[in-house]
Structure formats: C-alpha cells, structure tokens
C-alpha positions as CSV (number, residue, x, y, z in Angstrom):
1,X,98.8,82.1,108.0
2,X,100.0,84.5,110.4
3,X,103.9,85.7,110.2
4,X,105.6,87.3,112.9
5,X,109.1,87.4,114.0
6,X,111.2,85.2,116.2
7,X,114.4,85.6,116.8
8,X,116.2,82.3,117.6
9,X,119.2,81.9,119.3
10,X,121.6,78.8,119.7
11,X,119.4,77.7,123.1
12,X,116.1,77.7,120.9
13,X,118.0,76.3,117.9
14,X,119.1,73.4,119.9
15,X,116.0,72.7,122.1
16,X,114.2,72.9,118.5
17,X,116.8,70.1,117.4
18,X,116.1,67.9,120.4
19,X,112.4,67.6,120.0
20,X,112.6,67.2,116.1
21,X,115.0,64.1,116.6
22,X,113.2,62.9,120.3
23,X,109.5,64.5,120.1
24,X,108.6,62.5,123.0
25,X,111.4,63.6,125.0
26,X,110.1,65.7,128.6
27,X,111.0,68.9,129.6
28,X,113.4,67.8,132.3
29,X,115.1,65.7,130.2
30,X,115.5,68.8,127.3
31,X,116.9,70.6,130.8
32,X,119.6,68.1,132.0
33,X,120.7,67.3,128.0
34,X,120.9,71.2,127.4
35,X,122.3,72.1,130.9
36,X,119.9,74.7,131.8
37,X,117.2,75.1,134.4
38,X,113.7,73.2,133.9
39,X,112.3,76.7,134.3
40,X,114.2,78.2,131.3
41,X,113.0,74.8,129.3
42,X,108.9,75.7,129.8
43,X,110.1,79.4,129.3
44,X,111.4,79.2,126.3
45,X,108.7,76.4,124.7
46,X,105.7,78.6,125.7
47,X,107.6,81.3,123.6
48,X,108.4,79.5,120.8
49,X,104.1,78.1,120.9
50,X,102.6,81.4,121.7
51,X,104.4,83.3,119.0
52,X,103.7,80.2,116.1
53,X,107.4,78.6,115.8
54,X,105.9,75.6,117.3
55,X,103.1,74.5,114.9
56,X,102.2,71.1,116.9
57,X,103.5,67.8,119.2
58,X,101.5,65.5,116.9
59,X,102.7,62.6,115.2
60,X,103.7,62.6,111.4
61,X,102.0,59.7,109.4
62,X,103.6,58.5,106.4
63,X,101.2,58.2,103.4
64,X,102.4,55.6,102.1
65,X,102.5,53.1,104.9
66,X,98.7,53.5,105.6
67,X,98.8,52.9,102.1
68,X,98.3,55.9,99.9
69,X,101.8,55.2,97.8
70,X,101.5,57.4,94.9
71,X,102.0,60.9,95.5
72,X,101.3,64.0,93.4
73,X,101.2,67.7,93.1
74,X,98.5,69.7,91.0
75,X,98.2,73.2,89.3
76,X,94.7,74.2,89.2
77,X,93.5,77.3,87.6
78,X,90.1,78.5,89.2
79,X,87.5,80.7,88.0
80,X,87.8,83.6,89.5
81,X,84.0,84.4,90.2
82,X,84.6,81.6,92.5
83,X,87.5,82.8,94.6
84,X,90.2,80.8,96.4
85,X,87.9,80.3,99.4
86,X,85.2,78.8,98.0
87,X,88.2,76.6,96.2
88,X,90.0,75.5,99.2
89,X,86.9,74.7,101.2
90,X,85.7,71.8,98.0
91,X,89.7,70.8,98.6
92,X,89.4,70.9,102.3
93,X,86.4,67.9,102.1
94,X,89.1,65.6,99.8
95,X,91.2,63.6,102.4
96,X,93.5,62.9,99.7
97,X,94.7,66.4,99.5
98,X,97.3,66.9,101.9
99,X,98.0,71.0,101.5
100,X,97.1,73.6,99.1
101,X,98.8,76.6,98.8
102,X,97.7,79.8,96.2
103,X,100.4,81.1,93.5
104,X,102.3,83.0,91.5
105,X,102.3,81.8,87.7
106,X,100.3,79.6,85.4
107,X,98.2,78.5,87.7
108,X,95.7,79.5,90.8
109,X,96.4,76.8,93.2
110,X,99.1,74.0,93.6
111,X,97.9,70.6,95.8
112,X,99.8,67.7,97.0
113,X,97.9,64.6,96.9
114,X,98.1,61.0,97.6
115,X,96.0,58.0,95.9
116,X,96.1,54.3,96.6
117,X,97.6,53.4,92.5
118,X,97.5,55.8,89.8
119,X,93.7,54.6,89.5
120,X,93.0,56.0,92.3
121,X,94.8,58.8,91.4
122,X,92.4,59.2,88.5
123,X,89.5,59.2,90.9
124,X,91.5,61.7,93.3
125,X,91.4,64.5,90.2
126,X,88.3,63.6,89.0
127,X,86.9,64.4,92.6
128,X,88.9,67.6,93.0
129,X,88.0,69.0,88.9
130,X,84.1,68.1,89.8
131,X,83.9,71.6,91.4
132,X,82.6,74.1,89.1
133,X,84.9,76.2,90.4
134,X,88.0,74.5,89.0
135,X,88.8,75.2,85.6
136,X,91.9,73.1,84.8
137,X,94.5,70.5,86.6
138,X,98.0,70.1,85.5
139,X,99.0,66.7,87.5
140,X,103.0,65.7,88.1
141,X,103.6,62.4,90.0
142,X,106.0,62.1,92.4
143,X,108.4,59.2,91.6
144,X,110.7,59.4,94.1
145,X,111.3,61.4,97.6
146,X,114.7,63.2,97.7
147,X,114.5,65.6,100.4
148,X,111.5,65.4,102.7
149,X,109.7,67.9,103.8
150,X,112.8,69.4,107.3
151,X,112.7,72.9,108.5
152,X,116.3,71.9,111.4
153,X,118.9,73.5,108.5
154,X,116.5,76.6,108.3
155,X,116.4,77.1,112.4
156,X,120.5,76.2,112.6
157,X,120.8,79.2,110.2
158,X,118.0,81.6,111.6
159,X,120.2,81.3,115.3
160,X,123.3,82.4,113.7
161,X,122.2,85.4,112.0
C-alpha cells in the first residue's frame, strides 16, 4: 500500500459524502447539488483518484446475502523461512478470505473470512492451515456487526483540520 498525503477540504469532504450515500450519482448532478462548476467536479475527482483517496466505483457485496453468513477473523503465526509473501499469495487463492493484513503482536497475520455455517468455517481453516507455511490459527467468530466497516467520520474530520 502506497501512503501519501491529501489534504481535504470541506468541497472534497462533501463531494466524498455524496458519492458514499449516491455512488451512482453523475458528475453534473454532484455540480448542481454542490453549487459549483462541472469543471471543478471532474477536477477535483481526478485528484482525489490519481493521488489514491478514491480506491474504486465498484459495488459492495454483502457476504452474507450471497450466502456466506458466518464471519470470522484469524491470527496466524507463519514460519518465517516462509515470509509474508509466500503467505498472502496461499491466502490470496481462498475466496473465503476477504483481507489480510500483517501485525504487531502474537501473531504474523490477521484474516477476515466468511464460510457458509461454522462447517464450512471448519473447511475455510483447514484450507488456509494446509500451507506449510502457516504455523498456527487463532479463530474469533463474528456474532454480530456493530459498526461496519465507514471511512465518511474520518474524511468529515480530515477537512477540518
């Protein structure tokens, strides 16, 4: 993952707003609803794209209503002759993991997954531990969804600093 910095300012903030709530909304509608020129519209979306603020248009899927209802993160410790690479590209062939991520702690590696029923679940881990380059797994269902994953609060606050 790249970083780099982008200033956001109330216009971005809001614009980012509009097509979080309405992400099939056109550019001349963001225009007229934010009362500034088309021009300043496409201006300030091929910013926000070019420098990675904007990670995609693409439709979020839900998991669970294509039927994967059971939803869990793992810790995995790796061996280390292995690397994270070689790791995340075993991961990377398991539709059922949704993100890895490397960290600090206990572990190497923490995964969010999805199954079908806590079978399937069963298979899911057995599938990611049959790398040799997993050591362990530490599994924690998700029972219930409190906050989903939401990035507007963090832009709302990035435009006022």
């Amino acid at each position: 993952m790249t970083e780099q910095s982008v200033q956001l300012d109330d216009l971005d903030a809001r614009l980012l707003q509009l097509l979080r709530t309405e992400p099939r909304i056109g550019v001349l509608e963001l225009s007229r609803r934010l009362a500034v020129a088309r021009g300043t519209v496409q201006a300030r979306l091929d910013k926000l794209i070019a420098r990675g603020a904007i990670l995609g248009f693409g439709p979020e899927v839900s998991p669970a209503v294509i039927g994967f209802g059971v939803m869990s993160f793992v810790t995995l410790e790796i061996s280390q002759r292995y690397g994270h690479v070689k790791v995340a590209r075993h991961l990377a062939d398991i539709p059922e993991v949704l993100e890895a991520h490397t960290i600090t702690g206990s572990g190497d590696l923490l995964c969010r997954i999805v199954a079908r029923s806590n079978a399937d679940l069963q298979r899911v881990i057995d599938q990611i531990v049959g790398y040799g380059g997993i050591v362990r797994a530490s599994t924690i269902i998700a029972l219930a969804e409190l906050i989903p994953y939401r990035t507007l609060p963090l832009v709302k606050a990035a435009s006022q600093t």
